[in-house]
C-alpha positions as a LaTeX table, in Angstrom:
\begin{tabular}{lrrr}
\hline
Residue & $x$ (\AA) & $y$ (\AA) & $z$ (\AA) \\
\hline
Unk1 & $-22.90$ & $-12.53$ & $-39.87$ \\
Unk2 & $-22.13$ & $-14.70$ & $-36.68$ \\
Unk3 & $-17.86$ & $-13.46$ & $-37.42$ \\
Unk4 & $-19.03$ & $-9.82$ & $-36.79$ \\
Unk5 & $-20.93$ & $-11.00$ & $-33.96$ \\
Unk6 & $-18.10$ & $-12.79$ & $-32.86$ \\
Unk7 & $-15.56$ & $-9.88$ & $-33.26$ \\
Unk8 & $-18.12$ & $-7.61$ & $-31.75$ \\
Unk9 & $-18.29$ & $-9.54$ & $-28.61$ \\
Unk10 & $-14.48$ & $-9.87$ & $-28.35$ \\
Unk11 & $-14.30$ & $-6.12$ & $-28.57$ \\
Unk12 & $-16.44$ & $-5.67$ & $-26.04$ \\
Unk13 & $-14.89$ & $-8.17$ & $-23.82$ \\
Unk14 & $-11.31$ & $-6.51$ & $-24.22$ \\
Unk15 & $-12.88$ & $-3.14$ & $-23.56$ \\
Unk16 & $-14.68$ & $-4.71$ & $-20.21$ \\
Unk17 & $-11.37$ & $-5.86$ & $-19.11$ \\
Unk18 & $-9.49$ & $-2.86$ & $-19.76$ \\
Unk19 & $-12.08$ & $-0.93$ & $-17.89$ \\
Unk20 & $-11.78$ & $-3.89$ & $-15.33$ \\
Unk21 & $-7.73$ & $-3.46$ & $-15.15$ \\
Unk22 & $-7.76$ & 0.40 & $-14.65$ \\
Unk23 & $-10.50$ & 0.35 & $-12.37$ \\
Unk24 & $-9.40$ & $-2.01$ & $-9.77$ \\
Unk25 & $-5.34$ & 0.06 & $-10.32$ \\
Unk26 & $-7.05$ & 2.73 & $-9.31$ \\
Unk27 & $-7.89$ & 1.01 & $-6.29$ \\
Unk28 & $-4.26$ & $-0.63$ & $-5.81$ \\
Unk29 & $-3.40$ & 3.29 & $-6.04$ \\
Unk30 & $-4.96$ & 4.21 & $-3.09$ \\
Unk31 & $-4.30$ & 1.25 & $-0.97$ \\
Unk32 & $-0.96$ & 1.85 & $-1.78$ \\
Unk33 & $-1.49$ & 5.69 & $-0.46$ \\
Unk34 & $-2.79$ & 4.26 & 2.49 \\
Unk35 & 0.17 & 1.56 & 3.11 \\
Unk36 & 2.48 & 4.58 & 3.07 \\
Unk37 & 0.84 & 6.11 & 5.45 \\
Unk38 & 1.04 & 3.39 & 7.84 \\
Unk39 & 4.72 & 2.28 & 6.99 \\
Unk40 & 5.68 & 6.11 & 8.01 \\
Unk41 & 3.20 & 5.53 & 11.41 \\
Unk42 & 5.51 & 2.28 & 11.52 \\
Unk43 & 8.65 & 3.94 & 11.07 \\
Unk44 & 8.10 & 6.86 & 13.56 \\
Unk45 & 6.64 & 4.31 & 16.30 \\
Unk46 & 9.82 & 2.47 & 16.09 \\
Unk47 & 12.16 & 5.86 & 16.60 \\
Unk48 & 10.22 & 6.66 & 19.24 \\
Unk49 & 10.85 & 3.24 & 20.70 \\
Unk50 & 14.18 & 2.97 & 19.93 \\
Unk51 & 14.55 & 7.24 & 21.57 \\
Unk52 & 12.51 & 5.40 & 24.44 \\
Unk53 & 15.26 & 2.66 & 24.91 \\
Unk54 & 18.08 & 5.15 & 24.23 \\
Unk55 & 16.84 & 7.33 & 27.07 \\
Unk56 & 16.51 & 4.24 & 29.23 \\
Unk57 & 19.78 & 2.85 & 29.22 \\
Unk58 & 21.60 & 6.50 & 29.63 \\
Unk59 & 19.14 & 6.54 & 32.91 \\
Unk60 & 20.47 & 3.07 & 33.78 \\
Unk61 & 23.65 & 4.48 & 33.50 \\
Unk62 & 23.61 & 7.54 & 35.22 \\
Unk63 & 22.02 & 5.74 & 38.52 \\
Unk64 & 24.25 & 2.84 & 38.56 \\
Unk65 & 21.95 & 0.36 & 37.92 \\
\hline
\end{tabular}
């Protein structure tokens, strides 16, 4: 009796951590949605910066300065 006991409770335990494995990558899922989101913020900050410096130094070099 205490091997099906035994077996029982490993069962259980591997079904916990499966449940515990899909649960928290279904988390990872959409923290990974929202890390996209802000690597495309990141990515159109920086053209805008970099548009923002472009449209600097054609100024600069228009006036002569």
């Amino acid at each position: 009796m205490p091997e099906i006991t035994g077996v029982i409770c490993e069962f259980l335990i591997m079904i916990a951590m499966l449940v515990a494995v899909w649960f928290f990558g279904k988390r990872e899922g959409v923290n990974g949605e929202k890390k996209k989101q802000a690597d495309r913020r990141a990515d159109s900050v920086s053209r805008g910066l970099s548009a923002g410096s472009d449209a600097s130094d054609r100024w600069l070099q228009k006036h002569g300065r």
